[in-house]
MARVO-621785 format. One record per residue (C-alpha): x, y, z. Coordinates in nm, 3 decimals, decimal comma. Layout:
// residues N
PT        X        Y        Z
PT        X        Y        Z
...
This chain:
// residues 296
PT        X        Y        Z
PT    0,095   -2,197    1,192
PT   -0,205   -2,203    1,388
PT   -0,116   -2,230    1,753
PT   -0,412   -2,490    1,857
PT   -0,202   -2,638    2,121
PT   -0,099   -2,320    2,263
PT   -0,465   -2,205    2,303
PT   -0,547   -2,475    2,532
PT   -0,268   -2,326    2,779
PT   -0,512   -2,093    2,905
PT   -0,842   -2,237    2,755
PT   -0,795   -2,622    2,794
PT   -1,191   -2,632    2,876
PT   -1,304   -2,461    2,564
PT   -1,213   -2,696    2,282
PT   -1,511   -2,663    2,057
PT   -1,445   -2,304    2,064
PT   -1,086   -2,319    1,975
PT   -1,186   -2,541    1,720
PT   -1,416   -2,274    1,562
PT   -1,150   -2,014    1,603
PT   -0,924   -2,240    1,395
PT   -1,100   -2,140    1,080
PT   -1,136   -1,763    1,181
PT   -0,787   -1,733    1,199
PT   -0,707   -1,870    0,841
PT   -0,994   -1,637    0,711
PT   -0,831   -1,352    0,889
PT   -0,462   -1,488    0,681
PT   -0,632   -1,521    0,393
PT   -0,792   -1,211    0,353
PT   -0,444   -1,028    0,470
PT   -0,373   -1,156    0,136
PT   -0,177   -1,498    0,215
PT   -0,175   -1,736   -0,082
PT   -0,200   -2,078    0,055
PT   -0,020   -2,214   -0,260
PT    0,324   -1,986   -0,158
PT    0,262   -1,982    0,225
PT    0,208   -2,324    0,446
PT   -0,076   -2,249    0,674
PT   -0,133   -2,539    0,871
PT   -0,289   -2,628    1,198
PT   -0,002   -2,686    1,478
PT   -0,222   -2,971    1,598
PT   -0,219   -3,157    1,257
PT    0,165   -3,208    1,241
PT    0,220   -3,473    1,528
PT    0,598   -3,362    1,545
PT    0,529   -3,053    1,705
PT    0,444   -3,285    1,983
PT    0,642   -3,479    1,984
PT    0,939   -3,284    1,958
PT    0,812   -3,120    2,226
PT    0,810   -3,431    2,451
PT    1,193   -3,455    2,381
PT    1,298   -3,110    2,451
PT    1,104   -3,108    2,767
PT    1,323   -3,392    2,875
PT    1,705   -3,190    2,816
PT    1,593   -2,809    2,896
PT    1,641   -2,665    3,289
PT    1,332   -2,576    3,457
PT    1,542   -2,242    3,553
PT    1,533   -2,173    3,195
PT    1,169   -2,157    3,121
PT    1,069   -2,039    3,502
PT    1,284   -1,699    3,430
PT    1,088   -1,642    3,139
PT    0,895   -1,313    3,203
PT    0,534   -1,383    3,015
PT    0,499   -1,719    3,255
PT    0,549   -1,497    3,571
PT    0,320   -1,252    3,438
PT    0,033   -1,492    3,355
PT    0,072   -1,665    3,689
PT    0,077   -1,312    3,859
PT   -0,253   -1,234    3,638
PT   -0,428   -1,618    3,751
PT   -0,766   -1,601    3,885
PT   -0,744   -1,925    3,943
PT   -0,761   -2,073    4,296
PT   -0,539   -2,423    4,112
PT   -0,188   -2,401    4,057
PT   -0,058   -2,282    3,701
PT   -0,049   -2,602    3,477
PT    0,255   -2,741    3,341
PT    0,159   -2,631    2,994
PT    0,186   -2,314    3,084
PT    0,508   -2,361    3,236
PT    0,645   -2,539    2,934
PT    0,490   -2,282    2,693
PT    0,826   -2,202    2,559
PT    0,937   -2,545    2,480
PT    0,625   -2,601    2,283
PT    0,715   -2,282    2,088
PT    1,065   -2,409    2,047
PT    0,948   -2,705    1,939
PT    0,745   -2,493    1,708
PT    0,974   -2,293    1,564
PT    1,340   -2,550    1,556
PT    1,116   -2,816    1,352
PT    1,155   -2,616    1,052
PT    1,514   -2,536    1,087
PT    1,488   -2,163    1,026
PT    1,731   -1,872    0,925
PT    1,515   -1,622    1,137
PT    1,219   -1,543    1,325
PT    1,008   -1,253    1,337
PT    0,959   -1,196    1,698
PT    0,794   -0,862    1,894
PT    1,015   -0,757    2,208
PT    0,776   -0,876    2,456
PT    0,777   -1,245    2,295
PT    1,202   -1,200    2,259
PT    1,285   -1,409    2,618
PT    1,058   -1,713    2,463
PT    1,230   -1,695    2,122
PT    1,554   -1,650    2,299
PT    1,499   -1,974    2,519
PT    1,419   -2,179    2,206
PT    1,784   -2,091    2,047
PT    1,930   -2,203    2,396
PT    1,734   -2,558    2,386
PT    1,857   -2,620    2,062
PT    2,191   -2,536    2,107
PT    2,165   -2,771    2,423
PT    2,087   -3,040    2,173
PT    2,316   -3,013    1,983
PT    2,596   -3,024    2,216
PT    2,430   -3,356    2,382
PT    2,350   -3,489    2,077
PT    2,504   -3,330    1,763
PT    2,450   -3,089    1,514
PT    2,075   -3,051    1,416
PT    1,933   -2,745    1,493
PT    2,097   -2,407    1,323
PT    2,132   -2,113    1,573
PT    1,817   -1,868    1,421
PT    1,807   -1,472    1,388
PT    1,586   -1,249    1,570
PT    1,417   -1,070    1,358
PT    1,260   -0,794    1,602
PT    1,079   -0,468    1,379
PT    1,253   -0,147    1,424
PT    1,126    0,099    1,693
PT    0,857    0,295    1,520
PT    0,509    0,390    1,558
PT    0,372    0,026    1,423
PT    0,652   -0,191    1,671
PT    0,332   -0,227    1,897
PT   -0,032   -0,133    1,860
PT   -0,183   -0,074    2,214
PT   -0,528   -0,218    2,353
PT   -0,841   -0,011    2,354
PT   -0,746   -0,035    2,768
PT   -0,499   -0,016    3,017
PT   -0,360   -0,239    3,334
PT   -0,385   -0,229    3,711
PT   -0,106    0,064    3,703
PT   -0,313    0,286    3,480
PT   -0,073    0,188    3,172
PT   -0,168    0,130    2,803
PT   -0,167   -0,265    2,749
PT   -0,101   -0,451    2,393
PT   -0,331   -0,514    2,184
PT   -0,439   -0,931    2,280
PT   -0,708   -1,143    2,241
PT   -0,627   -1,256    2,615
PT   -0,753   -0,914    2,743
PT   -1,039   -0,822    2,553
PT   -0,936   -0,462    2,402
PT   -0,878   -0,587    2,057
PT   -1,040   -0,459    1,724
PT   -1,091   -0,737    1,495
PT   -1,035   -0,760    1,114
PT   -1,397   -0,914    1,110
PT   -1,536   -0,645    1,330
PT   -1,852   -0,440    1,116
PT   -1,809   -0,072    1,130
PT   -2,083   -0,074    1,415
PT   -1,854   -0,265    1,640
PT   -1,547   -0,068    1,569
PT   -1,764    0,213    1,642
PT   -1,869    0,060    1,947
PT   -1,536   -0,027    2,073
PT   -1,340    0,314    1,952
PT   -1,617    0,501    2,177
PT   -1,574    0,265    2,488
PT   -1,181    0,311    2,463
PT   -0,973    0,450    2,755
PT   -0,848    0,835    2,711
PT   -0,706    1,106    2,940
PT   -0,890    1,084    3,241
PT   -0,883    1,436    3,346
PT   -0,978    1,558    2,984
PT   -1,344    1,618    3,101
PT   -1,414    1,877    2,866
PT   -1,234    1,940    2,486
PT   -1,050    2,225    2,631
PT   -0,870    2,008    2,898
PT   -0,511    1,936    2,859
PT   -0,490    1,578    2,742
PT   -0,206    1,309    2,774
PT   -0,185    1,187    2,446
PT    0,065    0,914    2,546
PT   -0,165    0,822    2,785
PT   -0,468    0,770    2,568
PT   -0,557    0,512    2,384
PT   -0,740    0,645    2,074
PT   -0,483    0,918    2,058
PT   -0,187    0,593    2,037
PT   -0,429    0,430    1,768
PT   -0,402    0,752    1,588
PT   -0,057    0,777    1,581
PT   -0,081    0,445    1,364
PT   -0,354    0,493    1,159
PT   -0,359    0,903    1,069
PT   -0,125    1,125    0,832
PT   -0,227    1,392    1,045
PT   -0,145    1,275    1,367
PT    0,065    1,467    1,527
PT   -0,118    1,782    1,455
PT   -0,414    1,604    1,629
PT   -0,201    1,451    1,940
PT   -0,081    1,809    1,951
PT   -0,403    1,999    1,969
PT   -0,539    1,706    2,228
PT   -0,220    1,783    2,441
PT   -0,271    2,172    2,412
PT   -0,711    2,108    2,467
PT   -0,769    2,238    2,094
PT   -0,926    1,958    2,038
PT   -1,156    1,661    2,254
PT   -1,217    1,338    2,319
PT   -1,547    1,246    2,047
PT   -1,370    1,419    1,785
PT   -1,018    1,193    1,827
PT   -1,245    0,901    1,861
PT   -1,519    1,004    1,537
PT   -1,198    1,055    1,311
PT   -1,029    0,726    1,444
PT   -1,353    0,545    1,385
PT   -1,401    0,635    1,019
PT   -1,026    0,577    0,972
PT   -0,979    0,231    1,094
PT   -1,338    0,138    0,915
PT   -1,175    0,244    0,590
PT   -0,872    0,082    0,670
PT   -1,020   -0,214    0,729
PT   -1,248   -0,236    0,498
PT   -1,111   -0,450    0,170
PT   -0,959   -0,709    0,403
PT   -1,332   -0,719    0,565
PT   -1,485   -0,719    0,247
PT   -1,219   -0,997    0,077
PT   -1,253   -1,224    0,425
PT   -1,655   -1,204    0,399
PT   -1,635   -1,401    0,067
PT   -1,421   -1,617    0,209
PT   -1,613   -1,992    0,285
PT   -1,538   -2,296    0,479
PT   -1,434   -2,498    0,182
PT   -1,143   -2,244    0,099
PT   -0,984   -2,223    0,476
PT   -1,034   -2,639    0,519
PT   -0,812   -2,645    0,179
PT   -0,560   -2,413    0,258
PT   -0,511   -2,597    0,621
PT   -0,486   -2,908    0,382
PT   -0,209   -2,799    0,102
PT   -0,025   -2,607    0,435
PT   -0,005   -2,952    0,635
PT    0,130   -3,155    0,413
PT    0,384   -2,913    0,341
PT    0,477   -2,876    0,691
PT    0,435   -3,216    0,752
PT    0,684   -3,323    0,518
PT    0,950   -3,084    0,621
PT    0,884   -3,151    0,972
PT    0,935   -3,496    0,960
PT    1,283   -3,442    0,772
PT    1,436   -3,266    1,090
PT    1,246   -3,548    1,335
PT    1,468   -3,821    1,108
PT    1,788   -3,593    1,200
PT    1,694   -3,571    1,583
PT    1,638   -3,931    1,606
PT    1,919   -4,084    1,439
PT    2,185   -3,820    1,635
PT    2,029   -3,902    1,958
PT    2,068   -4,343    1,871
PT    1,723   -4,419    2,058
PT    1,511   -4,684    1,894
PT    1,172   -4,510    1,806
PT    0,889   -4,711    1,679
């Protein structure tokens, strides 16, 4: 699914550029190596149950529920904005479990940081079903063992000095459409030990971005987080060898997604939707005949 409505959360001005992204992001699937006729890919926007499901749940769940939830407190922490943080925001989670309930899963693959939301939308329909009866299956988390790939930091860190994730919401990402000049680019601008002024500094690989990008993406890592701790080793030389690393990494998904047109990703949104569509609107027929409300 591609999480139109969620976008406008934070970007509810910038429609024509969400609408762009739309297609970006089912390249990016695509090229991964997705095969539209085996995997729905669908817009979130072009199956009007997610709304509307939404609009239901937001009528049973506790504000204390989704107010607890620690990504809203950190975006409102993080606001700029001299307004108020909107109610979208707010009900963020209920969207998602509206997102994720509609299609009556067995599990979800969730990262820890996104575990509270994931956790909430178990809770809301599990609060349905005891007001209403028995629709919604109670889902598995399905959170990736701790290892080196669990999260892949930002090319920056936070207010604190500490590595951040990898998000499009902060600007440190590398993209799977990025040319080797721009990965370049970026790798060379990323944050590392600042008191590694010269190779033969100590450095803190842990610390370091490139060096944490490393850890992911070379067989030889350790040696090299090793010889950066001990000053063996410095800075350009962690960032030349993660640069032609990622670029090769990188490259047959870049080269697959660049043959990739507009006809193919409007197609795929097309077979994915009416998919999702139909299987969506089984579980709607379940909520609204246990909850006895005349719906048009």
């Amino acid at each position: 699914m591609v999480a139109d409505y969620h976008a406008l959360t934070t970007h509810y001005d910038k429609g024509s550029e969400i609408h762009d992204n739309r297609i970006e992001i089912v390249k990016d699937l695509l090229a991964c190596g997705l095969d539209p006729e085996r995997t729905a890919i669908f817009n979130q926007s072009s199956v009007r149950y997610h709304a509307e499901l939404h609009l239901l749940f937001s009528m049973i769940t506790p504000l204390g529920w989704i107010e607890r939830v620690p990504t809203y407190k950190e975006k409102v922490s993080e606001s700029q904005s001299p307004e108020r943080e909107s109610y979208g925001l707010l009900g963020y989670p209920v969207l998602q479990a509206a997102d994720i309930l509609l299609y009556r899963p067995y599990g979800v693959p969730v990262g820890k940081d996104q575990l509270p939301h994931v956790e909430v939308a178990n809770d809301i329909g599990a609060r349905f079903n005891n007001l209403f009866g028995e629709v919604f299956p109670h889902f598995k988390y399905l959170v990736p063992e701790e290892d080196t790939r669990s999260k892949v930091p930002g090319l920056d860190v936070d207010e604190g000095g500490n590595l951040r994730k990898m998000s499009k919401s902060y600007d440190n990402c590398i993209y799977l459409a990025d040319s080797p000049d721009e990965i370049r680019k970026k790798v060379y601008g990323a944050y590392t030990t600042p008191s590694k002024l010269r190779a033969t500094d100590p450095g803190v690989p842990e610390g370091c971005a490139v060096c944490q990008l490393l850890r992911l993406y070379s067989p030889d890592s350790e040696t090299q987080l090793e010889e950066d701790r001990q000053g063996i080793r410095g800075c350009v030389k962690n960032k030349a060898e993660l640069t032609e690393m990622l670029v090769e990494y990188l490259r047959p998904i870049r080269e697959k997604r660049n043959q990739i047109d507009l006809t193919q990703a409007v197609y795929a949104l097309s077979l994915g939707r009416d998919y999702a569509e139909e299987e969506a609107m089984q579980t709607m027929s379940l909520v609204k005949k246990v909850m006895k409300f005349r719906f048009p």
